[in-house]
C-alpha positions as semicolon CSV with decimal commas, in nm:
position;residue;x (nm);y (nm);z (nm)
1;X;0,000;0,000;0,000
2;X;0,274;0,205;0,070
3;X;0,364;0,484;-0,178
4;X;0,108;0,352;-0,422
5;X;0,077;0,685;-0,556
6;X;-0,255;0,842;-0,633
7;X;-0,381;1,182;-0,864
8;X;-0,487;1,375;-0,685
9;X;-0,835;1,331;-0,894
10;X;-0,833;0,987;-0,811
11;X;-0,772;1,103;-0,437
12;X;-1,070;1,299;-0,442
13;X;-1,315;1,071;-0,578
14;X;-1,148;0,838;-0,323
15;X;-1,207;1,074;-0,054
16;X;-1,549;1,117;-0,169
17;X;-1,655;0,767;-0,199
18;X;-1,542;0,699;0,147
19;X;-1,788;0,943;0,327
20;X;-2,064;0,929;0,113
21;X;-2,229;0,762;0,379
22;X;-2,159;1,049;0,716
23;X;-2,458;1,153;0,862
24;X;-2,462;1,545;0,846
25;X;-2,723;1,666;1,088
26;X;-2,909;2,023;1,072
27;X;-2,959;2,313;1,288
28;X;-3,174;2,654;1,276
29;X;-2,962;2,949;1,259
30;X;-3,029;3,302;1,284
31;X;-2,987;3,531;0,975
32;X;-2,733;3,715;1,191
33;X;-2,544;3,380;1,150
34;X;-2,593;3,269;0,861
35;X;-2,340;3,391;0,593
36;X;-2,135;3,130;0,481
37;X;-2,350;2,828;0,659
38;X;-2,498;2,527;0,382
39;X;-2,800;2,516;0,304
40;X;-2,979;2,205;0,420
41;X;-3,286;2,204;0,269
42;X;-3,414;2,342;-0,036
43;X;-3,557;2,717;0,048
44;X;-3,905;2,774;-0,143
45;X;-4,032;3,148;-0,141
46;X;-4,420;3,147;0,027
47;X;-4,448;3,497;-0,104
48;X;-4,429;3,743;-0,417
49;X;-4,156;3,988;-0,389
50;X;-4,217;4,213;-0,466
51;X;-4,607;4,156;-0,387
52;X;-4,713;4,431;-0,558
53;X;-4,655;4,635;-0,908
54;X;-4,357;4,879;-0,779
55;X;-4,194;5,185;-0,911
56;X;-3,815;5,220;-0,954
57;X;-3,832;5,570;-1,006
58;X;-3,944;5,879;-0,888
59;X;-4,234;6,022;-1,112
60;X;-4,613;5,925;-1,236
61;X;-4,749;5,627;-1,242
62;X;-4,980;5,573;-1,617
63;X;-5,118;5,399;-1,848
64;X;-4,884;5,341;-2,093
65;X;-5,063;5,365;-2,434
66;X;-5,138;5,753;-2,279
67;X;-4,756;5,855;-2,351
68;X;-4,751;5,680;-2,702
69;X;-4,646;5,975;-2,951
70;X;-4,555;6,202;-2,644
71;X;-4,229;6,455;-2,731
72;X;-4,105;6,790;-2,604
73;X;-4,296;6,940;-2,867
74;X;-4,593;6,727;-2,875
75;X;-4,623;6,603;-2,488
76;X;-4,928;6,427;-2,353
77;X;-5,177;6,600;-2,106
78;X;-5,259;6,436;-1,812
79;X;-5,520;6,461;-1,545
80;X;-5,317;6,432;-1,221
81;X;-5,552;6,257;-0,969
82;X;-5,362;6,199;-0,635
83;X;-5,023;6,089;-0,511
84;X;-4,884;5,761;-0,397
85;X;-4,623;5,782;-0,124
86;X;-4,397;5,487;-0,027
87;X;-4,476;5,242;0,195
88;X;-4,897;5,335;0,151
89;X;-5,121;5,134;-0,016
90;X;-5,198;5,275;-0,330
91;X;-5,617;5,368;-0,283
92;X;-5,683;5,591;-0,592
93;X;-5,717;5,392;-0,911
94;X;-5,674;5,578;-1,267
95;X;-5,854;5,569;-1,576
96;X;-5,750;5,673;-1,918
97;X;-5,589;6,019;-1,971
98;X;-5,522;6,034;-1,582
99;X;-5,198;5,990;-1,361
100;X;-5,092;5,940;-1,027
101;X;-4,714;6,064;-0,860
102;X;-4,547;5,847;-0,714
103;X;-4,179;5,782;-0,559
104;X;-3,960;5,537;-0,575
105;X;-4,050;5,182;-0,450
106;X;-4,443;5,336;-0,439
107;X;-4,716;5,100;-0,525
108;X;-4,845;5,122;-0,842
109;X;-5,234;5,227;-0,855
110;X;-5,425;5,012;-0,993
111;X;-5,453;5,006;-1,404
112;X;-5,158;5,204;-1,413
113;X;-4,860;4,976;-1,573
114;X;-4,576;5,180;-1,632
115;X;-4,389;5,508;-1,464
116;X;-4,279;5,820;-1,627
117;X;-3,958;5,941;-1,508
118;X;-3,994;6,252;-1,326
119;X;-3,743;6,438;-1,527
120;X;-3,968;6,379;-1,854
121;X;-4,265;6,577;-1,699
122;X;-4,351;6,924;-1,676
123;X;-4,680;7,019;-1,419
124;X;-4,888;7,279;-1,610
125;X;-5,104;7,312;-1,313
126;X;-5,147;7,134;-0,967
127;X;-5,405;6,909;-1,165
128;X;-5,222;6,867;-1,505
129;X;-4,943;6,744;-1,621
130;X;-4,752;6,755;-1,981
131;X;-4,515;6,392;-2,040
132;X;-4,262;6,464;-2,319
133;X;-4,118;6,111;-2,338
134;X;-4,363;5,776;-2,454
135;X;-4,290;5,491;-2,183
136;X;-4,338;5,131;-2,267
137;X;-4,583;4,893;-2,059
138;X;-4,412;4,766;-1,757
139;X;-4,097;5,023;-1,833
140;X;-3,983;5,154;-1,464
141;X;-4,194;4,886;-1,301
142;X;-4,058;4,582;-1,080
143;X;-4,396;4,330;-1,120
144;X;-4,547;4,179;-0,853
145;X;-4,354;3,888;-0,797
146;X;-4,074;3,950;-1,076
147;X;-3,799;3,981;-0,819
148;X;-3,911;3,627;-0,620
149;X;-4,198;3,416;-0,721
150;X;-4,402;3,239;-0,484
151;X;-4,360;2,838;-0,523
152;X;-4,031;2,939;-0,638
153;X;-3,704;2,754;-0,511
154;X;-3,521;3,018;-0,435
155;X;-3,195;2,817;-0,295
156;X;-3,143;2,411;-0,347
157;X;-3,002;2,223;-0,052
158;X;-2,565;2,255;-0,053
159;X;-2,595;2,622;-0,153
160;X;-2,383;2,810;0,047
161;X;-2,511;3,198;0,200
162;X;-2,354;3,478;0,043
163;X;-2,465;3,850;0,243
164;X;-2,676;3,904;-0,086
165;X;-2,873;3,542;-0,022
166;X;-2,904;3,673;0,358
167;X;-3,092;3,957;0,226
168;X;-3,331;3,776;-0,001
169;X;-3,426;3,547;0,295
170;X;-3,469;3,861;0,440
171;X;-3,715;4,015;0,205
172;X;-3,945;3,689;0,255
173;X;-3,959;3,744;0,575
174;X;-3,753;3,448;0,643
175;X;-3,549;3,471;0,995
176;X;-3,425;3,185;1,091
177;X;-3,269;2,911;0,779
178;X;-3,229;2,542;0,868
179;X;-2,834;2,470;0,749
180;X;-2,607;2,163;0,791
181;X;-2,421;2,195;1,154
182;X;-2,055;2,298;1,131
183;X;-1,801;1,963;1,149
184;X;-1,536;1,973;1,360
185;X;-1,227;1,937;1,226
186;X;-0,954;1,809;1,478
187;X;-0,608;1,934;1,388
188;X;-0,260;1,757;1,527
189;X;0,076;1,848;1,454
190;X;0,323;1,581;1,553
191;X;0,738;1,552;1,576
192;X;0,996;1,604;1,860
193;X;1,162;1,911;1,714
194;X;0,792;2,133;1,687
195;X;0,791;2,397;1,946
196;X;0,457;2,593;2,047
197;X;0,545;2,961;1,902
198;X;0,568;3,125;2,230
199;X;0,861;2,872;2,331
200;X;1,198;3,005;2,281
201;X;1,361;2,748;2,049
202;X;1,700;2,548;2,062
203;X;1,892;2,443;1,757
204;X;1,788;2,194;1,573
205;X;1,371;2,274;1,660
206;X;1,122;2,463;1,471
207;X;0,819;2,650;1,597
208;X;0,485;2,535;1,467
209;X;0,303;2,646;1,188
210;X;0,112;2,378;1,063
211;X;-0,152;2,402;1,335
212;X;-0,244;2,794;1,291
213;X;-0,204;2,756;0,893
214;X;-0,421;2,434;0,910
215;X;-0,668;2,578;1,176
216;X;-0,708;2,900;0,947
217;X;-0,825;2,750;0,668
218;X;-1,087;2,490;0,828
219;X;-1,200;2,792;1,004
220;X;-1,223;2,964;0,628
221;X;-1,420;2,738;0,490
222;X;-1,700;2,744;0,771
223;X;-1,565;2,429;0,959
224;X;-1,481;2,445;1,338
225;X;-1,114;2,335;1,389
226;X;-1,028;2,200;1,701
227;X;-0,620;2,215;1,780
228;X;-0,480;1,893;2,005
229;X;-0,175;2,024;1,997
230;X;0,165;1,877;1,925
231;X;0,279;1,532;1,922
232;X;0,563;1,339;2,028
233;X;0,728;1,121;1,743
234;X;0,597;0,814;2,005
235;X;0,340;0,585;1,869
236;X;0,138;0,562;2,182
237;X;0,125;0,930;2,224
238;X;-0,004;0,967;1,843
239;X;-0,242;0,698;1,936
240;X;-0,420;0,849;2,223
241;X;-0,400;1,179;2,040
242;X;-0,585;1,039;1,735
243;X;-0,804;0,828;1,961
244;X;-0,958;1,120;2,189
245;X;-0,979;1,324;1,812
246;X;-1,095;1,052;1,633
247;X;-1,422;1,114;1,952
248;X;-1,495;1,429;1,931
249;X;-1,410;1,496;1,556
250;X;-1,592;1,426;1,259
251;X;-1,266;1,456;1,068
252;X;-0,904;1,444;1,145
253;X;-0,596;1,631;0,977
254;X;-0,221;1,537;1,157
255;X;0,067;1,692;0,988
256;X;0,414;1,555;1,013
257;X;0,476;1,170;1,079
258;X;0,392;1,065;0,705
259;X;0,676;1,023;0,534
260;X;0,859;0,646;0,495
261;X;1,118;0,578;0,739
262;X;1,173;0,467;1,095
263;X;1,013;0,738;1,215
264;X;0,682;0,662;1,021
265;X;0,423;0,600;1,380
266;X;0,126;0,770;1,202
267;X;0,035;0,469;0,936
268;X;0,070;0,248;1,207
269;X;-0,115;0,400;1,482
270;X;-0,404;0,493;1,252
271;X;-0,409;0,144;1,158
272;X;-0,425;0,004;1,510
273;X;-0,708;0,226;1,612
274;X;-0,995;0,083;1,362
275;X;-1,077;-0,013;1,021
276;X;-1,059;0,045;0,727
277;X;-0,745;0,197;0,832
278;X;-0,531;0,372;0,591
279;X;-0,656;0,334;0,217
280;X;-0,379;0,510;0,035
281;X;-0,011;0,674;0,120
282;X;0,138;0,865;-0,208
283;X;0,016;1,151;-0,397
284;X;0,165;1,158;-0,725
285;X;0,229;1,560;-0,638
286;X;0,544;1,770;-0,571
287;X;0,584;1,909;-0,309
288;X;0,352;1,662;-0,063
289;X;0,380;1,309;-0,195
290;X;0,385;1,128;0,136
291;X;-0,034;1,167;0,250
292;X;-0,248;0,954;0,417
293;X;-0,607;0,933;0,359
294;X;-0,804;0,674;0,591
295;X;-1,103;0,593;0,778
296;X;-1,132;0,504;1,130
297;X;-1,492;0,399;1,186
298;X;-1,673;0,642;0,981
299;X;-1,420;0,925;1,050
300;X;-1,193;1,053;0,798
301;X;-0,815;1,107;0,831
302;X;-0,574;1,329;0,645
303;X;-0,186;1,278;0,711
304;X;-0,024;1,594;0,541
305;X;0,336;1,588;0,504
306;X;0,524;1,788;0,800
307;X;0,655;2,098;0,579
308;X;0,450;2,375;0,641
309;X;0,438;2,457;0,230
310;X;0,355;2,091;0,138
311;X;0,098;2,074;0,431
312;X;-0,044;2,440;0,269
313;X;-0,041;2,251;-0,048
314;X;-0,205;1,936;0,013
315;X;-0,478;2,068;0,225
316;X;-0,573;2,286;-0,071
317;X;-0,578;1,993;-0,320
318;X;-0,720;1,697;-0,069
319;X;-0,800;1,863;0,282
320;X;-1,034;2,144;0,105
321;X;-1,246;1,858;-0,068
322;X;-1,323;1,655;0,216
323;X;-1,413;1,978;0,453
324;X;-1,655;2,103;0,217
325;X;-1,791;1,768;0,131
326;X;-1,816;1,737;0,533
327;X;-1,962;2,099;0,579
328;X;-2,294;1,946;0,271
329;X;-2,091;2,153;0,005
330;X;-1,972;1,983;-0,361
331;X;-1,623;1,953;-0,306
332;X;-1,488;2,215;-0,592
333;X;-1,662;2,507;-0,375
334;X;-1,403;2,808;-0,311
335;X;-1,146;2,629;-0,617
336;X;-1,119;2,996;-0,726
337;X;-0,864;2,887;-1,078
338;X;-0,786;3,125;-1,390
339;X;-0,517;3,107;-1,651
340;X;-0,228;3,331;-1,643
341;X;0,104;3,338;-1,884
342;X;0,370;3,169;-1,757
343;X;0,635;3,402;-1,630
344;X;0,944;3,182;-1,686
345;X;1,018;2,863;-1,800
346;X;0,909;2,575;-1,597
347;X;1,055;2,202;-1,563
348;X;0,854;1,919;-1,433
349;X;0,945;1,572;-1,415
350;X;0,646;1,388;-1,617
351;X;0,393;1,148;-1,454
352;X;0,328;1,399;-1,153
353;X;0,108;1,700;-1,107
354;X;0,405;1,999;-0,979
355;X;0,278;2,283;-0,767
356;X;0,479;2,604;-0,802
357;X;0,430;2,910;-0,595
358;X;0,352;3,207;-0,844
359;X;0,313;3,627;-0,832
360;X;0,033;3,715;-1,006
361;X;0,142;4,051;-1,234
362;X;-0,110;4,235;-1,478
363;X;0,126;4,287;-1,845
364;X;-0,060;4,472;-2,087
365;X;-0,412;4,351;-2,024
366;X;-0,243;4,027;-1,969
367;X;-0,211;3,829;-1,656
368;X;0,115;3,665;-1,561
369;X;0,232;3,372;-1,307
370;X;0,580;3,475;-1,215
371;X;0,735;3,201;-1,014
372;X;0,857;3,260;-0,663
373;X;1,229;3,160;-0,582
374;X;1,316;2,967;-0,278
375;X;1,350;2,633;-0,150
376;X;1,056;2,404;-0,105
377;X;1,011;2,445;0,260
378;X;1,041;2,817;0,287
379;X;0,699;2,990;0,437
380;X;0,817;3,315;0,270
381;X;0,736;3,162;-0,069
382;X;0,415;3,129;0,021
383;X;0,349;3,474;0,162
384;X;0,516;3,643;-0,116
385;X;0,281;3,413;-0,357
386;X;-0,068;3,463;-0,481
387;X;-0,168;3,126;-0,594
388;X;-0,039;2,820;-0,737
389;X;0,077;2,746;-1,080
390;X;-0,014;2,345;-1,170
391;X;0,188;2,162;-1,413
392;X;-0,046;1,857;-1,484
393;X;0,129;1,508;-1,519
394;X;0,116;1,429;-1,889
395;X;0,375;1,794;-1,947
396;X;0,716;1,847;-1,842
397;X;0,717;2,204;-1,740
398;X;0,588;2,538;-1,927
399;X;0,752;2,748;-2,159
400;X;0,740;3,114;-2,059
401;X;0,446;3,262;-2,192
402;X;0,242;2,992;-2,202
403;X;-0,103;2,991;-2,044
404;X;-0,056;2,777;-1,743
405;X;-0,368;2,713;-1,478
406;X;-0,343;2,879;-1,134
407;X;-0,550;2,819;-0,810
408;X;-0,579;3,132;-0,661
409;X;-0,568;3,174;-0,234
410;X;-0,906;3,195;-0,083
């Protein structure tokens, strides 16, 4: 099983298949809480918005075929017969040759089916007006239920609430949304030389960054991580760590410990603690190629490799997947990609997918992926970067100016 290297497409659908079957269970939220939660249920609209005819502009509600032929120096005369202020109910109902002012988001009277800007009118008199500008049926006019219809499903189950969505619930009068319940998402970092950052470091030991970088983006795509902290390079310590996880957790992510050698505990404690155990060890990626993906009764693991870049890396290409799949999302969601020229020339060796840090630069209308110098395991590269450059298996590299796919940071 060991280093029986996977795509990472065939690591997804892997992923996928594997928790096809975890119960996500619901929850009511608030409105004030509810950007960025899943829908869990398909949302159907049990009103018209608007529910009535509604002007978009300030000026006087008519019947259309009254303006027909109306210029500066021919206008239409009008009977003016009342006003319609917004937020009243529109009593007064015209009849041909008459019109009605009205402001913006006023209810239409009834008959009336358009709006003449008020700009396009000149009052004669307090009872008469002159239009110098024809107006269409419907022109300046939001129909009763032409925004949201009532029946209508107005967001299918998996959608996820943008502030825009918030407001249409809203505007239905909708307060509280039934949404999938946030998974947790326990996060371990394990080896002897990872130091908590506010412990002063000897040579030789490296603070840890795994578990903020890690714990960020769970938290970024709506998930609640849950840190257990660092990890001894002992297998009964990684153990009980993944056991009291594996608990609480409805997913697990443990960086460091993956790689073959002596030092590999983290294959064989996840193995000892359930089945199915670990179903695959190898991505056919650079950097990151030693990951674990396995199942421990229902719960997912993720074993990212101990670099902090290749742990960045692989979450974004595996991790990413399974949390949104957890959180009742299609996995792709927040896989912001684009194509950029290539900013210098790029070698890969062929049969694996290559990740390389990029700049993004804007050339003449034209964007460009300039790569970022450094060794693999430098954080810097990643600050300094804006997204990743992918050099798919079947190609050995890019030649510069060559459109080249980048995944963008969320």
């Amino acid at each position: 099983m060991l280093f029986e290297v996977k795509s990472v497409e065939e690591a997804v659908k892997i992923v996928k298949e594997n928790i096809s079957d975890f119960q996500r269970d619901s929850e009511d939220v608030d409105l004030f809480d509810a950007l960025g939660r899943v829908i869990y249920s398909d949302v159907i609209a049990m009103e018209d918005i608007p529910a009535f005819n509604r002007s978009t502009v300030d000026g006087y509600a008519v019947i259309a075929k009254d303006t027909f032929g109306a210029s500066e120096s021919i206008p239409s005369i009008l009977e003016i017969v009342g006003e319609v202020r917004i937020g009243e109910k529109a009593k007064v109902k015209i009849f041909a040759g008459q019109t009605v002012k009205i402001s913006t988001g006023g209810m239409l009277p009834e008959n009336s089916d358009a709006v003449v800007m008020l700009e396009y009118t000149q009052p004669l008199d307090e009872n008469t007006l002159l239009v110098e500008k024809p107006v269409a049926p419907f022109e300046n006019v939001i129909k009763k239920g032409e925004d949201i219809s009532k029946g209508e499903t107005l967001f299918k189950r998996g959608h996820t609430l943008r502030a825009q969505d918030v407001g249409a619930l809203a505007a239905l009068g909708i307060t509280k949304v039934k949404v999938y319940k946030r998974p947790r998402i326990g996060i371990i970092s394990s080896g002897d030389e990872i130091k908590r950052p506010e412990e002063e470091t000897k040579e030789g030991e490296i603070r840890d960054i795994n578990t903020y970088t890690i714990f960020s983006a769970v938290k970024s795509l709506g998930a609640i991580g849950v840190s257990f902290g660092i990890v001894k390079d002992d297998f009964e310590l990684i153990k009980k760590t993944l056991s009291d996880a594996l608990k609480t957790c409805d997913a697990v992510i443990i960086s460091g410990g993956s790689s073959v050698g002596t030092r590999d505990l983290t294959l064989k404690a996840v193995n000892s603690l359930g089945n199915p155990g670990v179903i695959f060890h190898g991505l056919s990626v650079k950097p990151g190629k030693p990951t674990i993906f396995a199942v421990v009764e229902k719960v997912p693991i993720i074993g990212l490799p101990g670099h902090p870049v290749s742990a960045m890396i692989i979450f974004e290409l595996i991790a990413r997947p399974l949390v949104n799949l957890l959180m009742g999302r299609e996995e792709d969601y927040g896989a912001f990609k684009l194509y950029a020229r290539c900013g210098k020339d790029i070698s890969s060796a062929a049969g694996r997918e290559d990740y390389v840090r990029v700049k993004l630069e804007k050339r003449e209308n034209e964007l460009w992926a300039i790569p970022i110098l450094g060794k693999s395991g430098m954080i810097s590269t990643m600050t300094q970067s804006d997204g990743l450059l992918r050099v798919p298996a079947e190609r050995v590299g890019f030649s510069r100016g060559e459109l080249a796919e980048v995944i963008v940071y969320r």
